[in-house]
N, C-alpha and C positions, 0 to 999 in steps of 0.2 A: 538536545535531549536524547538519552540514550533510551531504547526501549528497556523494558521489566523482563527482560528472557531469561537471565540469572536466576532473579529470583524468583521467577515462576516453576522455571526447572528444578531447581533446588525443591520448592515448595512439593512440586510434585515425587520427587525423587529419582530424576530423570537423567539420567548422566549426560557427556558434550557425546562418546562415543554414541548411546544409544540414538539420542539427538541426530548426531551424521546421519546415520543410518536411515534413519525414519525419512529425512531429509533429502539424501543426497548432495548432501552441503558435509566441505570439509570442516574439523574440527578446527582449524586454523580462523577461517571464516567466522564460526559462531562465535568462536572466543573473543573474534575485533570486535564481534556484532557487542557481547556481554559485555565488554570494557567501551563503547562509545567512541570506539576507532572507527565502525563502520555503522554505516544503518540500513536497515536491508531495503526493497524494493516492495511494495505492495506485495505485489503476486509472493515474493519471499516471503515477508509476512504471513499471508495465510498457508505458506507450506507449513510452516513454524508452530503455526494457531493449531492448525489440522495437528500434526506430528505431538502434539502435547494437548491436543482435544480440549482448548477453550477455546472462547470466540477471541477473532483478532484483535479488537478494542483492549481489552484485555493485555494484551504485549506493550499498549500506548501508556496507558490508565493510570493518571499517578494516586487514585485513593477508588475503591469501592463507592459507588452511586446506590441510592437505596434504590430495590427493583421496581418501586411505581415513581420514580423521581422524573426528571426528564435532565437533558444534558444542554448545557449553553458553553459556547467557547465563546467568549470575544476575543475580537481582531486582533486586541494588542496583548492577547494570551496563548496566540496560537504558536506556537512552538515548530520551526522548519526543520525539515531532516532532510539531509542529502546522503547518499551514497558513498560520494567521495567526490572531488571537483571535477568541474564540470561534466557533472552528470545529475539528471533532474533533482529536483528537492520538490518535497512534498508536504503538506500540512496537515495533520487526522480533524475533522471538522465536530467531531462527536467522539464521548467516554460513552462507554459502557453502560446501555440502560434496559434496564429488562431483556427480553426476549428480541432482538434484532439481527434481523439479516439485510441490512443495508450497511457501508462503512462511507460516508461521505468524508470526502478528503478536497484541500486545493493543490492542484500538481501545476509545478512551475519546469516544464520541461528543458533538458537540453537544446540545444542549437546542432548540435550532430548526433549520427547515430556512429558511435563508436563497438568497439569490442563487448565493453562491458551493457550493451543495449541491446540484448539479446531479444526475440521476439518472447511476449509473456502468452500464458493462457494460465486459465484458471475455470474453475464453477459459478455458475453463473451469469450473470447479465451484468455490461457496463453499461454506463450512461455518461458522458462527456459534455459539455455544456461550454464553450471559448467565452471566457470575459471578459481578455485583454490579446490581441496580438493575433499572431495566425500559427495552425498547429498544421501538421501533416500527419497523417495518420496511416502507417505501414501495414498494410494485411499480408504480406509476402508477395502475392501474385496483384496485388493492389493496391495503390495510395491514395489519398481520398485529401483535399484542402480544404481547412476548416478556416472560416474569419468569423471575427466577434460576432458574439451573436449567434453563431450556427451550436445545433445541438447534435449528438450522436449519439444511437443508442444500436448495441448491439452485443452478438452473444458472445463470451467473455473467452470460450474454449477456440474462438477463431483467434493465431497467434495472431499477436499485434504487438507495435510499438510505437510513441511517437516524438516527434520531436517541434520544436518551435522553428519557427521560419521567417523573414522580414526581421525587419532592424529591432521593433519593440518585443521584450519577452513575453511571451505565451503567459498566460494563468486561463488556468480550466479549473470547472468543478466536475470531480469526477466521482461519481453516486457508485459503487459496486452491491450488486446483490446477487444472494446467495442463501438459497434454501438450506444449504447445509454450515453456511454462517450462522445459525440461532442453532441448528441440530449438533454440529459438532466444534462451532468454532473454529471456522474458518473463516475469508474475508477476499479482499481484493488480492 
């Protein structure tokens, strides 16, 4: 599934140049992003949601939810987006529903931290939850192991990155919030 970035930009009147800009992402980039060559990263995501002032759900969302409705994804509708191989893929757990500053998502992390696994920050608070496998968790000056079962909550602007560990693949639920995810449309 490719995100709605085209034609949100489009909609808003927002050009790829002005886009960089806001971003610091090349135009090269967004355009893989528009055409379904590339899918960005959470944290990219809300730079994206921020730079074009909707909320991040919004970039996923394939139809408008009415504003008192609520959101169901089932399992066998949840749509995986990776980056590019081997590198994590991620699942959006919830569209777009009213006023929300939470983006719950299931992240199936890589097995290494490569080039393209830059540490992230963002606004707000994460929450990490292991449901399968074992994750490591990089704060730069700290790694921290998580096994099934372990939860993690912590403040979003401290870089992190993480990757899976041991033979079985990682799945986390990862809860992001963000007071300024309902205020400006931002997200993970």
């Amino acid at each position: 599934m490719s995100i709605r970035l085209k034609l949100l930009r489009k909609k808003l009147g927002v050009t790829l140049d002005v886009l960089a800009e806001k971003t610091g992402m090349t135009k090269s980039y967004l355009s893989k992003v528009e055409r379904g060559l590339s899918s960005p990263s959470i944290a990219t995501a809300l730079k994206l949601a921020k730079a074009l002032n909707v909320k991040v759900e919004e970039l996923f969302s394939e139809e408008n939810v009415a504003l008192d409705s609520y959101s169901l994804v089932r399992s066998e509708d949840r749509q995986s987006l990776a980056a590019s191989s081997g590198s994590s893929e991620y699942a959006v757990l919830a569209h777009q529903v009213s006023e929300r500053s939470l983006l719950p998502f299931i992240l199936y992390p890589a097995s290494e931290f490569t080039a393209h696994h830059a540490f992230k920050e963002h606004t707000g608070e994460e929450f990490l939850f292991v449901h399968e496998g074992q994750v490591e968790v990089d704060f730069m000056n700290e790694r921290v192991l998580l096994n099934r079962g372990d939860a993690l909550h912590f403040n979003a602007q401290k870089p992190h990155r993480l990757r899976s560990v041991g033979e079985v693949q990682a799945q986390l639920l990862v809860v992001v919030h963000s007071d300024e995810a309902s205020e400006k449309g931002e997200g993970a």
